[in-house]
C-alpha positions, 0 to 999 in steps of 0.5 A: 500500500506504502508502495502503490501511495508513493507511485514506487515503481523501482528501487535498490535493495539493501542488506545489513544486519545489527546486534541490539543490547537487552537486558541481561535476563532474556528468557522471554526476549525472542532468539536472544543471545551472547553477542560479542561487544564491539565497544568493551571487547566483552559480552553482551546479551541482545537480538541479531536482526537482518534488514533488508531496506528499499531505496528509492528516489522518493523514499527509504524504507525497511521492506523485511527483517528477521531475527538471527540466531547462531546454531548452538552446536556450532557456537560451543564447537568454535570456541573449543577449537579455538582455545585448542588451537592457541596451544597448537593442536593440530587439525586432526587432533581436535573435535570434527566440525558438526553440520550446522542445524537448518533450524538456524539458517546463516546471516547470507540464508535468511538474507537470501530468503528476504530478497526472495520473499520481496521479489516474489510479494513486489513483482512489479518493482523494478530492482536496480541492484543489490548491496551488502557489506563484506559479510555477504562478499561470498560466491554464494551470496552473489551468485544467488542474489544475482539468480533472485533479482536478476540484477548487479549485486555490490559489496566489498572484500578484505584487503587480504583476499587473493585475486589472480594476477599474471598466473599468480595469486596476490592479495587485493592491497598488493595488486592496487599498491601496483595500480594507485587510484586517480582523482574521480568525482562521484555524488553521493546518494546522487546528491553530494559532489566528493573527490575519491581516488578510484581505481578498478579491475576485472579479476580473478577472485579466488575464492568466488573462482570466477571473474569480479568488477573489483574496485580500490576506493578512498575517500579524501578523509580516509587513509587506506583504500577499501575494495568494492566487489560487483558481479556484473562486469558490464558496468562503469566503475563510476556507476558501482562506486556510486551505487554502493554510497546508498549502502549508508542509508541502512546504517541511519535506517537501523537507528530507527529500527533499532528501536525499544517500540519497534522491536518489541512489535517485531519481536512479538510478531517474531513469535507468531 
């Protein structure tokens, strides 16, 4: 109904996920968890949500959530290979990893599941292209996100990640060290005018083993490049670079989906 008020017709779909702290007794509070602190290096106790939000010209807003919970096998199986491995035990002398529960789909899962579910309830809305952060810079996000919505799917790499280069394989930072940025304008949301050093690349991604539109960026303020990655390699690098900037808009979304009053009706719909 929102949709058909605002005349919305096309739009780019956008993925994150957040940690959102709650109280420290959480037995009625749904899919709540141990989640790592990022400010303290501690533990907390809170909810996982992955949004996936609609930008368009007209309007932004979140078109699906879902809550997500870490397989707990999984979890107590990572924490006592890790403390195993810190003396040095050898692979083949600790516990074998167990096959995690479809019960408790991945991060990349249940975002692959929204995207599904938006193109199969909004036919009629055109998807320009896909976004998401590095956690989703997985061949099998892409591949399937780009099968589901027919459309570019953005996000970015780490520095460390291999690409091939001359019958070698080098890390991304390694191969724009060789190939520096040059001085581009770009908007940002297609509003703001900023200077960024840009330089691009199809390449071979080893771990996606398959081509990719690789592209170094760097804003003025910033000291070290960031790496976008894009599944269609038929676009200019100036539209990726700029299609990427309306990823921010789900950061100043979560603010508001965060929220006590609108996860606690997202919780209590979560229970049904």
């Amino acid at each position: 109904m929102v949709l058909r008020h605002y005349a919305i017709t096309q739009g780019s779909l956008v993925v994150d996920d957040s940690d959102k702290k709650r109280c420290k007794v959480t037995t009625r509070i749904f899919k709540a968890h141990k989640l790592q602190d990022k400010t303290s290096g501690g533990y907390i106790t809170g909810q996982t949500l992955v949004v996936l939000l609609l930008v368009t010209p007209k309007v932004t807003l979140p078109v699906g959530f879902a809550f997500y919970l870490p397989d707990p096998p999984l979890t107590a199986w990572k924490k006592a290979d890790e403390q195993l491995k810190k003396p040095g035990v050898p692979p083949k002398n600790r516990p074998a990893k167990p096959v995690r529960n479809p019960a408790y789909p991945t991060k990349q899962e249940i975002a692959l599941h929204l995207l599904e579910e938006f193109r199969r309830e909004h036919r009629p809305i055109e998807v320009k292209m896909v976004l998401a952060d590095a956690l989703y810079a997985t061949n099998p996000f892409m591949e399937q996100a780009t099968t589901r919505c027919g459309t570019q799917v953005i996000s970015q790499l780490h520095k460390n990640q291999n690409v091939r280069f001359r019958n070698q394989l080098i890390s991304i930072e390694k191969y724009f060290t060789q190939y520096p940025g040059v001085l581009q304008q770009i908007r940002i949301r297609g509003d703001e005018a900023v200077s960024v050093l840009v330089s691009s690349a199809r390449l071979y991604v080893d771990a996606h083993h398959q081509k990719r539109f690789v592209i170094a960026l760097k804003y003025a303020q910033e000291t070290d490049y960031r790496y976008i990655v894009a599944s269609d390699l038929s676009w200019r690098t100036l539209d990726i670079v700029q299609g990427y900037t309306l990823r921010w808009l789900v950061e100043i979304s979560q603010l508001h989906y965060g929220s006590r009053e609108s996860l606690s009706l997202a919780a209590a719909c979560g229970n049904h």
